[in-house]
mmCIF file as gemmi writes it, N, C-alpha and C atoms, coordinates in Angstrom:
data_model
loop_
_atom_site.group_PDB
_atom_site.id
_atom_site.type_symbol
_atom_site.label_atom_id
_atom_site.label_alt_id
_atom_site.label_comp_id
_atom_site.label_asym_id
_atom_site.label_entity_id
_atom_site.label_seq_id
_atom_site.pdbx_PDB_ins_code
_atom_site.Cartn_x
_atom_site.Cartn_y
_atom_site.Cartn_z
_atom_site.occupancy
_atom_site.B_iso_or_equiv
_atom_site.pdbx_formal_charge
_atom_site.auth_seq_id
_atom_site.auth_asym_id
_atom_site.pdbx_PDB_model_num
ATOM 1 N N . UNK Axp A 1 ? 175.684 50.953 77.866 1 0 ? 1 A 1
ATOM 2 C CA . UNK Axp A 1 ? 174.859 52.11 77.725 1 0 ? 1 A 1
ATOM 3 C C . UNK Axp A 1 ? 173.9 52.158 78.918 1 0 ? 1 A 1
ATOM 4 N N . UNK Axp A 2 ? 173.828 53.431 79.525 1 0 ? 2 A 1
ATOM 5 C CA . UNK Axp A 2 ? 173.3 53.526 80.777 1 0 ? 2 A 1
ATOM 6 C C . UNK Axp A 2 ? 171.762 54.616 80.773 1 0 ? 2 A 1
ATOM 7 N N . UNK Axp A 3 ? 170.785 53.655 80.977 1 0 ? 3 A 1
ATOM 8 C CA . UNK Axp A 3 ? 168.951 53.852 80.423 1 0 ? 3 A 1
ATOM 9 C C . UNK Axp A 3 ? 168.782 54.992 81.499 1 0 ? 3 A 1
ATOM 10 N N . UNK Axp A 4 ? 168.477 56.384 81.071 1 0 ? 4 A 1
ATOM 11 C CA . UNK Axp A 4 ? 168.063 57.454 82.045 1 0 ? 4 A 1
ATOM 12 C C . UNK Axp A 4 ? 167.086 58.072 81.922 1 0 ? 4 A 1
ATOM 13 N N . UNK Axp A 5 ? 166.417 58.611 82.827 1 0 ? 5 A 1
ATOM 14 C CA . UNK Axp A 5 ? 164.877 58.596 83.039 1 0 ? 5 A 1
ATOM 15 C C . UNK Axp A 5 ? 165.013 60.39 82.667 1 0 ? 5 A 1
ATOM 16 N N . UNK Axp A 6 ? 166.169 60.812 82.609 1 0 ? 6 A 1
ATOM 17 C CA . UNK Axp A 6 ? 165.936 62.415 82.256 1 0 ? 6 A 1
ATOM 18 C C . UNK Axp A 6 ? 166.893 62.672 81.149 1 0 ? 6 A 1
ATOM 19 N N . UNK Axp A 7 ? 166.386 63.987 80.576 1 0 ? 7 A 1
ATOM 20 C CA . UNK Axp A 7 ? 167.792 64.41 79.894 1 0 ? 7 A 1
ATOM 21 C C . UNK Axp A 7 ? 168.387 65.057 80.218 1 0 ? 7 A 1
ATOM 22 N N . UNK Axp A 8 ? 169.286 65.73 79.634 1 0 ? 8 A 1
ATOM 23 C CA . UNK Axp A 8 ? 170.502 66.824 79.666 1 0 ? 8 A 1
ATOM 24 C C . UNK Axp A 8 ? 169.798 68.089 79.732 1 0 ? 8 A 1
ATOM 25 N N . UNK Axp A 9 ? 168.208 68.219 79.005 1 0 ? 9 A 1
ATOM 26 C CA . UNK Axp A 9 ? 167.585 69.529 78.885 1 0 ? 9 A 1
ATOM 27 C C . UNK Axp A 9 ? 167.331 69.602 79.992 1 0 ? 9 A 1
ATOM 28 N N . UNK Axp A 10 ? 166.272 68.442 80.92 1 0 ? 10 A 1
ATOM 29 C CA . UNK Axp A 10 ? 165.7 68.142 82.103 1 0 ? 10 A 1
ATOM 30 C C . UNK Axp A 10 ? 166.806 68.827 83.348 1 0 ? 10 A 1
ATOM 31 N N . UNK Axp A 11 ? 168.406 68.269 83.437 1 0 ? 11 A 1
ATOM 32 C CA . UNK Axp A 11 ? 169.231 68.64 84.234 1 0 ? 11 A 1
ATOM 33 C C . UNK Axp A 11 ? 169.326 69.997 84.127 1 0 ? 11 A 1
ATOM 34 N N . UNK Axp A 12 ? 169.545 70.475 82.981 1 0 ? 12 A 1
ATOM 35 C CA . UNK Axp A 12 ? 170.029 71.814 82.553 1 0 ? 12 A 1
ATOM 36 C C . UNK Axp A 12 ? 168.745 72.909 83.157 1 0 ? 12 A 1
ATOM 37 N N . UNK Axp A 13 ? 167.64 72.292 82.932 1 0 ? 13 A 1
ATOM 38 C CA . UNK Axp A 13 ? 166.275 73.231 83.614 1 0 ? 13 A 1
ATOM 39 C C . UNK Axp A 13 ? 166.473 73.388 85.156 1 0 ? 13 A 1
ATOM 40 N N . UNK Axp A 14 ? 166.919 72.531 85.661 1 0 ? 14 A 1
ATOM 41 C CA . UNK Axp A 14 ? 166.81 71.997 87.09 1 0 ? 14 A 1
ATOM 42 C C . UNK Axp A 14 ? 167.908 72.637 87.665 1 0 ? 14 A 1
ATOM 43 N N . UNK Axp A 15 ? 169.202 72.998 87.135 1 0 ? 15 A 1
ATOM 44 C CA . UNK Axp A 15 ? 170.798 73.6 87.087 1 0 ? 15 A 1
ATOM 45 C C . UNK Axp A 15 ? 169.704 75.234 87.593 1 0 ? 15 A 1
ATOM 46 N N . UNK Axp A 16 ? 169.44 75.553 86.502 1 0 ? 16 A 1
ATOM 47 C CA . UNK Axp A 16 ? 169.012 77.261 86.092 1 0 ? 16 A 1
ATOM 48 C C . UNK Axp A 16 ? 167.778 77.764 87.136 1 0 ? 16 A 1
ATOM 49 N N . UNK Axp A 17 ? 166.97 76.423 87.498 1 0 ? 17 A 1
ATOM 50 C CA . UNK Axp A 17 ? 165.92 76.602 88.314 1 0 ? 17 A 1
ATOM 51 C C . UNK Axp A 17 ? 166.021 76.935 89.965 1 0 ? 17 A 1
ATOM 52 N N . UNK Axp A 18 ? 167.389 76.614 90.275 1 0 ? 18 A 1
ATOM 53 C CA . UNK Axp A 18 ? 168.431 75.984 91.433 1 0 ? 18 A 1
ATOM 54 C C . UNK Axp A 18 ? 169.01 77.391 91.496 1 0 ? 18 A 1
ATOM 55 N N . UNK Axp A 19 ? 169.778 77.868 90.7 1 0 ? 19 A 1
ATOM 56 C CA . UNK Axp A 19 ? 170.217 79.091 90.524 1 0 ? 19 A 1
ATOM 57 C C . UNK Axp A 19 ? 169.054 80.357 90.508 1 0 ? 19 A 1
ATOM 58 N N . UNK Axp A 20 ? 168.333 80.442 90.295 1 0 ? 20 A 1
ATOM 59 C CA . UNK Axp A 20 ? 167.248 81.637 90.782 1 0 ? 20 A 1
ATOM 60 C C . UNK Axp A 20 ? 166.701 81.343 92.12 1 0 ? 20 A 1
ATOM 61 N N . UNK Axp A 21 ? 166.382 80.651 92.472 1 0 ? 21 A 1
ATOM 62 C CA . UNK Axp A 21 ? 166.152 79.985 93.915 1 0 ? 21 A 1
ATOM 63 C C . UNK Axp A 21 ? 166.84 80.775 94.435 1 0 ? 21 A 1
ATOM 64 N N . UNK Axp A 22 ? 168.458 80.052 94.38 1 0 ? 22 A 1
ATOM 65 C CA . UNK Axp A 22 ? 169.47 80.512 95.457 1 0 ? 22 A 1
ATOM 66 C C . UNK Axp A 22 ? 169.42 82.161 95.248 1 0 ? 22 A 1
ATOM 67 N N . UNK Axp A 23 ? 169.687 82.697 93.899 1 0 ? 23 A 1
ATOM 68 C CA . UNK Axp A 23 ? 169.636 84.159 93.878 1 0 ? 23 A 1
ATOM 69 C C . UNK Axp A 23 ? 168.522 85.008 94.916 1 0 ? 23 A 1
ATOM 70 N N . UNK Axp A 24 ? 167.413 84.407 94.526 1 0 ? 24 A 1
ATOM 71 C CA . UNK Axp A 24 ? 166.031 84.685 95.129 1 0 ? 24 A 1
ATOM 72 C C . UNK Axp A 24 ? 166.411 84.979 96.598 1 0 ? 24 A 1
ATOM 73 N N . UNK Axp A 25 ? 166.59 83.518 97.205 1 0 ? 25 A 1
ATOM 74 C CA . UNK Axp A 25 ? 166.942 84.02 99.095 1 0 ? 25 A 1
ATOM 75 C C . UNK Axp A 25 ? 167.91 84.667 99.338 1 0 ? 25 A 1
ATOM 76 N N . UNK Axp A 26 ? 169.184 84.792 98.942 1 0 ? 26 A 1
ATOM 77 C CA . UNK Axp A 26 ? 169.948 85.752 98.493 1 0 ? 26 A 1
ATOM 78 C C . UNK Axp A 26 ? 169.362 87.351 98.992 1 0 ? 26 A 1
ATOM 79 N N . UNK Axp A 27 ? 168.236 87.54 97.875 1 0 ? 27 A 1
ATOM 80 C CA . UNK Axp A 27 ? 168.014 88.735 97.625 1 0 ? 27 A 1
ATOM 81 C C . UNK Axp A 27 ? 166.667 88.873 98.9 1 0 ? 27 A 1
ATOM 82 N N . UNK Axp A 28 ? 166.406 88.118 99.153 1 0 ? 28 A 1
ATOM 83 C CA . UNK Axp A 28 ? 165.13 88.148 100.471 1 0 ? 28 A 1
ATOM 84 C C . UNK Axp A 28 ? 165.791 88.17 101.627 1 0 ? 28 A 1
ATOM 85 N N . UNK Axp A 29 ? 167.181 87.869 101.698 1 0 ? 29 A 1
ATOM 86 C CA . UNK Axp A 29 ? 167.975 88.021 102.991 1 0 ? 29 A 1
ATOM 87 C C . UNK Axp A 29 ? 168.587 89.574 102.839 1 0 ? 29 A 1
ATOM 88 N N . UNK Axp A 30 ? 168.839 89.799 101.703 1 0 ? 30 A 1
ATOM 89 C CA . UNK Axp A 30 ? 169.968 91.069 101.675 1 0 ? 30 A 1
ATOM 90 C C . UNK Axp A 30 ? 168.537 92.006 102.007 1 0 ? 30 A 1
ATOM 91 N N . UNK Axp A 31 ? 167.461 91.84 101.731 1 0 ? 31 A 1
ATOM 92 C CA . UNK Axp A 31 ? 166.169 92.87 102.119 1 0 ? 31 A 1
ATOM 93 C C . UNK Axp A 31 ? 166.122 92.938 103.223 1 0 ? 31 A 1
ATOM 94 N N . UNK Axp A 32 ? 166.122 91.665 104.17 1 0 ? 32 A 1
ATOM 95 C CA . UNK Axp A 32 ? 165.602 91.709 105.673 1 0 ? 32 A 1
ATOM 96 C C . UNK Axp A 32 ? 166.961 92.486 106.163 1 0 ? 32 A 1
ATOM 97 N N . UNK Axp A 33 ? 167.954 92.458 105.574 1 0 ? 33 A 1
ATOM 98 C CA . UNK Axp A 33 ? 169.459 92.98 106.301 1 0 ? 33 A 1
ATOM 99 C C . UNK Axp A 33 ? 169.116 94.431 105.933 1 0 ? 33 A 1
ATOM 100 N N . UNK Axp A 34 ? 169.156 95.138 105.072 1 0 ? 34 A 1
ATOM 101 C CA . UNK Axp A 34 ? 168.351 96.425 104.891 1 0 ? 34 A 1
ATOM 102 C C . UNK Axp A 34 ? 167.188 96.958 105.391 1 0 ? 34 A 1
ATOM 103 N N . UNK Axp A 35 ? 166.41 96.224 105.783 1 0 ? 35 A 1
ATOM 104 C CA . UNK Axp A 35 ? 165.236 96.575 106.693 1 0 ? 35 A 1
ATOM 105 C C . UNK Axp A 35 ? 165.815 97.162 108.269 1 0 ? 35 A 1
ATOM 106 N N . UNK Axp A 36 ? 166.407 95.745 108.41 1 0 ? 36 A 1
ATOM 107 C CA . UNK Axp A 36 ? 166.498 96.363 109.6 1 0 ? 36 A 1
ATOM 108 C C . UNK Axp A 36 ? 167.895 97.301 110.332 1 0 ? 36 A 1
ATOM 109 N N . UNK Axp A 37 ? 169.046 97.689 109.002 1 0 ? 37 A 1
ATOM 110 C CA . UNK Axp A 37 ? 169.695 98.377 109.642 1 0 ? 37 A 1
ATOM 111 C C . UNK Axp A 37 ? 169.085 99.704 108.785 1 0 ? 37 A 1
ATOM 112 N N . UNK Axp A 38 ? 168.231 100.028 108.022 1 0 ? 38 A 1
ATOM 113 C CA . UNK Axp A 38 ? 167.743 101.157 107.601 1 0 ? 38 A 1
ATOM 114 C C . UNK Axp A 38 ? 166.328 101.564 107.99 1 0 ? 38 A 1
ATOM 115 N N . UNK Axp A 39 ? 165.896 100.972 109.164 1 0 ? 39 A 1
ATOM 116 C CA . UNK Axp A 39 ? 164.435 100.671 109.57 1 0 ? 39 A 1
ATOM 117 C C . UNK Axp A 39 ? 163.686 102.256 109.164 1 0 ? 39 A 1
ATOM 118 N N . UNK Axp A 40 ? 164.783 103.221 109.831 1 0 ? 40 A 1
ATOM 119 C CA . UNK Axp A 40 ? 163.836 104.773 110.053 1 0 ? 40 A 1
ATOM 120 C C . UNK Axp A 40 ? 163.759 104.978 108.75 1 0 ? 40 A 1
ATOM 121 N N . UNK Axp A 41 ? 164.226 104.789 107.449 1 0 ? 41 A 1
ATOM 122 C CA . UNK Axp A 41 ? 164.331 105.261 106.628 1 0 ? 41 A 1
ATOM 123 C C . UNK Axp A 41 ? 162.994 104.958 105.968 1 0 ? 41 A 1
ATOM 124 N N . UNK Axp A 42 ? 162.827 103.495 106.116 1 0 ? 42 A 1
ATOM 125 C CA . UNK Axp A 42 ? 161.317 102.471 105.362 1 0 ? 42 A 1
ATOM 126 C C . UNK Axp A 42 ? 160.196 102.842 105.894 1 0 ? 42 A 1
ATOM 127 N N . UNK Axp A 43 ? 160.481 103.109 107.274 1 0 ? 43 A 1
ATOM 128 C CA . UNK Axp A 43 ? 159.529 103.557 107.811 1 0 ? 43 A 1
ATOM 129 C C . UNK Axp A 43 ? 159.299 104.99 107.299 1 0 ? 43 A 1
ATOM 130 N N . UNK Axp A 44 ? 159.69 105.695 107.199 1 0 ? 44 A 1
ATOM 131 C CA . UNK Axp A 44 ? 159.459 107.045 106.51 1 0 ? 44 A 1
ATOM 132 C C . UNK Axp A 44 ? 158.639 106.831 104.901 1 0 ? 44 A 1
ATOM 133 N N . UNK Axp A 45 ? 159.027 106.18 104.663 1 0 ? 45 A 1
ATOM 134 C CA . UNK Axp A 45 ? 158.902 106.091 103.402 1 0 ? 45 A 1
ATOM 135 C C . UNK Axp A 45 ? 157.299 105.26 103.231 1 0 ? 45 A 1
ATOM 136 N N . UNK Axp A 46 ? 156.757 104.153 103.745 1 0 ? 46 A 1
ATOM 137 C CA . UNK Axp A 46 ? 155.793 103.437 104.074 1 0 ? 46 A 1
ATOM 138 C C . UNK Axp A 46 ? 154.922 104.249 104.678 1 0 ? 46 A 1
ATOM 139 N N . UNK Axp A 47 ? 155.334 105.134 105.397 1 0 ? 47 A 1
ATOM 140 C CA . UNK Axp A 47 ? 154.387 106.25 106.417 1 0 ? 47 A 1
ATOM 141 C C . UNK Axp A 47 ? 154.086 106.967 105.143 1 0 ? 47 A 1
ATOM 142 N N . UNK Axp A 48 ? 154.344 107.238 104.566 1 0 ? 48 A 1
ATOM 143 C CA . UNK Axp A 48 ? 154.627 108.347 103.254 1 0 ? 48 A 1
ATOM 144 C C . UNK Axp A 48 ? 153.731 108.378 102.022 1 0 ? 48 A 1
ATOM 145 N N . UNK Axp A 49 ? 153.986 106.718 101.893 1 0 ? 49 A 1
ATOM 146 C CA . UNK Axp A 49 ? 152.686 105.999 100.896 1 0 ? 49 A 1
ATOM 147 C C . UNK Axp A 49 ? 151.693 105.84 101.455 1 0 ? 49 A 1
ATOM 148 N N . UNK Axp A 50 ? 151.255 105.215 102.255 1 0 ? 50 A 1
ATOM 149 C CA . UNK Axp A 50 ? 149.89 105.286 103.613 1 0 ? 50 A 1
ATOM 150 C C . UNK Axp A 50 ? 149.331 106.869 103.394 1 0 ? 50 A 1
ATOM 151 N N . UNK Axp A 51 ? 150.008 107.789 103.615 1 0 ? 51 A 1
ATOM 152 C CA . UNK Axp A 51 ? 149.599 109.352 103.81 1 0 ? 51 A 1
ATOM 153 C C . UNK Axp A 51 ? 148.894 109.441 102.466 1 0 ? 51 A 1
ATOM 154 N N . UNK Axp A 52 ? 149.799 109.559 101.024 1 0 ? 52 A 1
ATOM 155 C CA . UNK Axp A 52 ? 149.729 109.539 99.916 1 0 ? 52 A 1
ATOM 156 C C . UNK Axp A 52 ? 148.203 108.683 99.848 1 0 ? 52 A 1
ATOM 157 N N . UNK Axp A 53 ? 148.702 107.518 99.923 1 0 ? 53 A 1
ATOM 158 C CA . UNK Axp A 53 ? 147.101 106.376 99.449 1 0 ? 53 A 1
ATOM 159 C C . UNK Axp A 53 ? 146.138 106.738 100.203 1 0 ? 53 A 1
ATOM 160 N N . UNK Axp A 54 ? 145.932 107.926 101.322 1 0 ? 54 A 1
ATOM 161 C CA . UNK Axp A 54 ? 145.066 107.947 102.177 1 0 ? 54 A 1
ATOM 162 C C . UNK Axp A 54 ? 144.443 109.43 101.606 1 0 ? 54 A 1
ATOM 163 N N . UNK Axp A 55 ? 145.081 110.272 101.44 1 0 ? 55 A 1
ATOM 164 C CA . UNK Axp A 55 ? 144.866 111.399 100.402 1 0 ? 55 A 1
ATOM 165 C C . UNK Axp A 55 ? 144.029 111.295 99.437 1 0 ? 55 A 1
ATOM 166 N N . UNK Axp A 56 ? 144.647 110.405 98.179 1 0 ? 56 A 1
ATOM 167 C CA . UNK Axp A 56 ? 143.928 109.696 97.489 1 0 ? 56 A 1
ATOM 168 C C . UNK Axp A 56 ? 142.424 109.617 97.32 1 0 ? 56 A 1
ATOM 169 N N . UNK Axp A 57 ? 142.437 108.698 98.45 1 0 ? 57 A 1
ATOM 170 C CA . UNK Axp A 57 ? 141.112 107.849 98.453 1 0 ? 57 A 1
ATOM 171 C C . UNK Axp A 57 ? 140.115 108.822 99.465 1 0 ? 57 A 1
ATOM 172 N N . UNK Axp A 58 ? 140.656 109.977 99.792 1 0 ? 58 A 1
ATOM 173 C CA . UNK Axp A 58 ? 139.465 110.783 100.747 1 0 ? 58 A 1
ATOM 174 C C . UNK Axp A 58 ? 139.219 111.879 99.658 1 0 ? 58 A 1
ATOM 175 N N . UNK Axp A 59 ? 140.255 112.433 98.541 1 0 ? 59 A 1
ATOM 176 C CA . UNK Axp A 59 ? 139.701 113.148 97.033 1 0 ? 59 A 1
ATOM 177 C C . UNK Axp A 59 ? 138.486 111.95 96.435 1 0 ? 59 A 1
ATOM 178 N N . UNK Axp A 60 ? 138.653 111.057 95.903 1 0 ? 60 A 1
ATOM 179 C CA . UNK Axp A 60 ? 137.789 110.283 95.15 1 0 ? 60 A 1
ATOM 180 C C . UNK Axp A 60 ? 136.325 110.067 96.341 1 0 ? 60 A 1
ATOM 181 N N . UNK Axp A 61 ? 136.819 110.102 97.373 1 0 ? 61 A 1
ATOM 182 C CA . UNK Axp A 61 ? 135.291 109.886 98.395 1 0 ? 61 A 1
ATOM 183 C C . UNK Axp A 61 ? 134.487 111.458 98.206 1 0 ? 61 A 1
ATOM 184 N N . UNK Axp A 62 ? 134.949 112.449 98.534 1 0 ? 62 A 1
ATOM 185 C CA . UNK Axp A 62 ? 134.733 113.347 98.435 1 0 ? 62 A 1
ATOM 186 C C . UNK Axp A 62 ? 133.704 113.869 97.014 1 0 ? 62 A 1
ATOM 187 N N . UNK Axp A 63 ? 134.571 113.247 95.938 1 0 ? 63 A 1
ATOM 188 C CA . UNK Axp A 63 ? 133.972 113.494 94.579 1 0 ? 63 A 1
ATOM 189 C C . UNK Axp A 63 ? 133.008 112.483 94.116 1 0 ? 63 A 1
ATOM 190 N N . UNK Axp A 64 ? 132.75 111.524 94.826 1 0 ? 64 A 1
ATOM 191 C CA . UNK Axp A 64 ? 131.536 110.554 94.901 1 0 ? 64 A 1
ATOM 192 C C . UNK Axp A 64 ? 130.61 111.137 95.403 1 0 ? 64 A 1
ATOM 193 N N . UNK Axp A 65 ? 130.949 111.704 96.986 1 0 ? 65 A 1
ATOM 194 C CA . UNK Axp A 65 ? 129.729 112.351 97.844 1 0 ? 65 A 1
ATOM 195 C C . UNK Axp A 65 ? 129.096 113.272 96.671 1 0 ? 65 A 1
ATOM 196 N N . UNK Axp A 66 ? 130.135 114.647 96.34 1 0 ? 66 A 1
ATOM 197 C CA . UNK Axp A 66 ? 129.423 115.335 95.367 1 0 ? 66 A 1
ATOM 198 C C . UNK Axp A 66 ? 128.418 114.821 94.156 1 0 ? 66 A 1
ATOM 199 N N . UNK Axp A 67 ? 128.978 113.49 93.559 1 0 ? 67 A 1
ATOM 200 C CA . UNK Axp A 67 ? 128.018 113.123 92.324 1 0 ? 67 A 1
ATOM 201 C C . UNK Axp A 67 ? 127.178 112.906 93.199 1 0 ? 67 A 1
ATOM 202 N N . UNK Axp A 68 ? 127.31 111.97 94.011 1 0 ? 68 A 1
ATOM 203 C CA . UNK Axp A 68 ? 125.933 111.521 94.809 1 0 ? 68 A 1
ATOM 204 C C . UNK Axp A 68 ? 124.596 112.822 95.244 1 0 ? 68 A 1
ATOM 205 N N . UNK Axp A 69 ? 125.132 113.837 95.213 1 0 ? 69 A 1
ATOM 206 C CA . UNK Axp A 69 ? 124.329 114.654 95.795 1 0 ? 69 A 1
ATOM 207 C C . UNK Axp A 69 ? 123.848 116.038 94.438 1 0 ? 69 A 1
ATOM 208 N N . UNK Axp A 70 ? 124.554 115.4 93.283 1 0 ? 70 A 1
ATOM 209 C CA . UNK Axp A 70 ? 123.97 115.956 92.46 1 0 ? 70 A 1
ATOM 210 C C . UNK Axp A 70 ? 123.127 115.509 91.473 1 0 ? 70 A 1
ATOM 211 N N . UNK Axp A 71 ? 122.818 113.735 91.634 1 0 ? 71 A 1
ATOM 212 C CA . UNK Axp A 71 ? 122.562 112.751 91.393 1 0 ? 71 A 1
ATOM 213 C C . UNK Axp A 71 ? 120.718 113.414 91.968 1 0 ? 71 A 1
ATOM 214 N N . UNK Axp A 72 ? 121.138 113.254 93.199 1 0 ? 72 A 1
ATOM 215 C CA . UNK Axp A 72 ? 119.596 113.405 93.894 1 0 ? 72 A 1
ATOM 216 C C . UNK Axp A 72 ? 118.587 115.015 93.486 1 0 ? 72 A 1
ATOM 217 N N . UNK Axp A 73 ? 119.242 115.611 92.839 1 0 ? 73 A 1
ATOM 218 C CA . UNK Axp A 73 ? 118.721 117.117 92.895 1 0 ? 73 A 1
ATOM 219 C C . UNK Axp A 73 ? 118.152 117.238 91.568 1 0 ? 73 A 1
ATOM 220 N N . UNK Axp A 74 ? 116.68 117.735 91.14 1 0 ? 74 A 1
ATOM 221 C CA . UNK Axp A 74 ? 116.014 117.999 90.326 1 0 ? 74 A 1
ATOM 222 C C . UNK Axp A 74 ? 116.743 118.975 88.972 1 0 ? 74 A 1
ATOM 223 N N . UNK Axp A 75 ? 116.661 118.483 87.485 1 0 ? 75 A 1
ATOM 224 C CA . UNK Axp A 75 ? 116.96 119.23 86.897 1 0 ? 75 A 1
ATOM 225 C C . UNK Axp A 75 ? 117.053 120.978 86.923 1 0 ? 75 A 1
ATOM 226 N N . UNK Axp A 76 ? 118.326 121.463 86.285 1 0 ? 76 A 1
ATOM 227 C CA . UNK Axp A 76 ? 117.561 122.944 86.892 1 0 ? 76 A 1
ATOM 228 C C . UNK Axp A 76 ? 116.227 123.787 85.843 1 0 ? 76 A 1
ATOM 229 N N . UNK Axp A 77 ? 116.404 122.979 84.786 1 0 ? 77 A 1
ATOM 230 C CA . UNK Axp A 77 ? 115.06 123.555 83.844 1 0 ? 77 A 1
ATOM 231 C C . UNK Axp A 77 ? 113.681 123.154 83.66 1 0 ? 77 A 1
ATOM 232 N N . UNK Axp A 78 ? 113.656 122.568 85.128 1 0 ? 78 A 1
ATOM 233 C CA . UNK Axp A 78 ? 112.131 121.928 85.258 1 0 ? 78 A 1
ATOM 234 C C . UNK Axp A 78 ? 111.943 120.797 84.942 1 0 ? 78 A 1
ATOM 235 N N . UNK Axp A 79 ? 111.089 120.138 85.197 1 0 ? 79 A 1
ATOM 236 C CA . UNK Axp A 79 ? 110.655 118.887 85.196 1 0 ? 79 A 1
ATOM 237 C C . UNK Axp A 79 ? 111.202 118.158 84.161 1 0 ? 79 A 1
ATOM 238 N N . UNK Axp A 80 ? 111.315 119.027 82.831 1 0 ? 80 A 1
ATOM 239 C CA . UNK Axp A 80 ? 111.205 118.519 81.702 1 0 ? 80 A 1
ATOM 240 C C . UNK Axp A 80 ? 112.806 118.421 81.606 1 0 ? 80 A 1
ATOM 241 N N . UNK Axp A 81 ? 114.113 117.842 81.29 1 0 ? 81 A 1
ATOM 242 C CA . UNK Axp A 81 ? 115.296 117.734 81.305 1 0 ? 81 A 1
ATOM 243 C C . UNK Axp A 81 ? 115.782 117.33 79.802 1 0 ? 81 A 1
ATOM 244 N N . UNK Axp A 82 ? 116.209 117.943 79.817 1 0 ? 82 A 1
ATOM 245 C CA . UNK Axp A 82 ? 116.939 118.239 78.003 1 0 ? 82 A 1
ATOM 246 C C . UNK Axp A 82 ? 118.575 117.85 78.017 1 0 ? 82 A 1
ATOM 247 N N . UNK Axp A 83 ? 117.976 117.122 76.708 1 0 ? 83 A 1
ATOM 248 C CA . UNK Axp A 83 ? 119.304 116.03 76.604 1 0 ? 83 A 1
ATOM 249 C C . UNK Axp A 83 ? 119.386 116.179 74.862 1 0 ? 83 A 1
ATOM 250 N N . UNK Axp A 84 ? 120.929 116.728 75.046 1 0 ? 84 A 1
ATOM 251 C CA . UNK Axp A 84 ? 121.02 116.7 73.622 1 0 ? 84 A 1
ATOM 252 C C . UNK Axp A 84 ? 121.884 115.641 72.694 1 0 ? 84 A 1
ATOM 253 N N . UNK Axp A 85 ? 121.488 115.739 71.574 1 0 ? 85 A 1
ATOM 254 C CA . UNK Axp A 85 ? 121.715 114.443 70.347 1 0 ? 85 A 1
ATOM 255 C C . UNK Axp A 85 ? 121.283 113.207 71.129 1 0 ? 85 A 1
ATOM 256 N N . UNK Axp A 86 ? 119.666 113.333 71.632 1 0 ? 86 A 1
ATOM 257 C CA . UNK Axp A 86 ? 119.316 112.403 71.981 1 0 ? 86 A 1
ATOM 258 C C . UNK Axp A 86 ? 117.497 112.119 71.604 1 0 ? 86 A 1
ATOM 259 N N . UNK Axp A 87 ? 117.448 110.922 70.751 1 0 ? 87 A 1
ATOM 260 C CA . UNK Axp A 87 ? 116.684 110.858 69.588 1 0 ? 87 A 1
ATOM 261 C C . UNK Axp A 87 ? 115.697 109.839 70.319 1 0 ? 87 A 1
ATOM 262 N N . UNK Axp A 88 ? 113.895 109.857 70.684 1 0 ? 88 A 1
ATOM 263 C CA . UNK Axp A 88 ? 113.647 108.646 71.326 1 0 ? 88 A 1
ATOM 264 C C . UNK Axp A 88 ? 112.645 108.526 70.039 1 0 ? 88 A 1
ATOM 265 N N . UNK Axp A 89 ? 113.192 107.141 69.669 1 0 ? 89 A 1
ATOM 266 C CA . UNK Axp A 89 ? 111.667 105.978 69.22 1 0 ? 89 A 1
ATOM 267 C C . UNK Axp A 89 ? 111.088 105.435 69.108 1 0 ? 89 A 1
ATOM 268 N N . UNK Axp A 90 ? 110.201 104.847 69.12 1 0 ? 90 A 1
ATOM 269 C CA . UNK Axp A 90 ? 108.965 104.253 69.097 1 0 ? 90 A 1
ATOM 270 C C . UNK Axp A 90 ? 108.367 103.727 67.98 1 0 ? 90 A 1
ATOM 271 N N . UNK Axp A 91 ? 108.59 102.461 67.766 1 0 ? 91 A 1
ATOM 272 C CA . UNK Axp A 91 ? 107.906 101.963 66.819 1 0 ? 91 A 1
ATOM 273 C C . UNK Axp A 91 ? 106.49 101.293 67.34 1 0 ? 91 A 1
ATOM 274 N N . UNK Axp A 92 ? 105.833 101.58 66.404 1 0 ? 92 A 1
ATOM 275 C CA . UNK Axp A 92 ? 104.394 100.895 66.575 1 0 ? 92 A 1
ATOM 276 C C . UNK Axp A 92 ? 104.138 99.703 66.057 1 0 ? 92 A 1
ATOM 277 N N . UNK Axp A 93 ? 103.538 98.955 66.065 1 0 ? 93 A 1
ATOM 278 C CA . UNK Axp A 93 ? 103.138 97.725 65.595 1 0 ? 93 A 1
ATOM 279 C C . UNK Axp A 93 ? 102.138 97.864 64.64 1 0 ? 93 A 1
């Protein structure tokens, strides 16, 4: 009888772990092979999202500036600013 430091589960993890690996570079090679015989295409497409995410984020700047600047400007009913279902109290001691 021959004393082993792993089991059959241990091998079997290590089998399956081996196999996504290999799939993995596999699939990171078949990308770089698509990159670069479809370059104009990614590039279109990357240019595309950049434009998109850049769009984006100049609407939300835009609509910040506005709060910001309505933020700073005096109620329009005078000093006094009215807020409704809004209850203040004060307890005394």
């Amino acid at each position: 009888m021959a004393f082993r430091f792993y089991s059959a589960h241990l091998s079997q993890a290590t089998r399956s772990l081996a196999l996504w690996v290999f799939a993995a570079g596999l699939m990171l090679i078949g990308f770089g092979l698509l990159t670069i015989l479809l370059r104009h295409i990614f590039i279109s497409i990357i240019a595309g999202l950049f434009f998109v995410a850049g769009t984006i984020v100049m609407f939300w700047g835009v609509r910040l500036f506005i709060a910001a600047m309505r933020m700073g400007r005096p109620p329009r009913g005078g000093m006094e600013a009215y807020r409704e279902n809004v209850n203040v109290r004060i307890e005394e001691p």
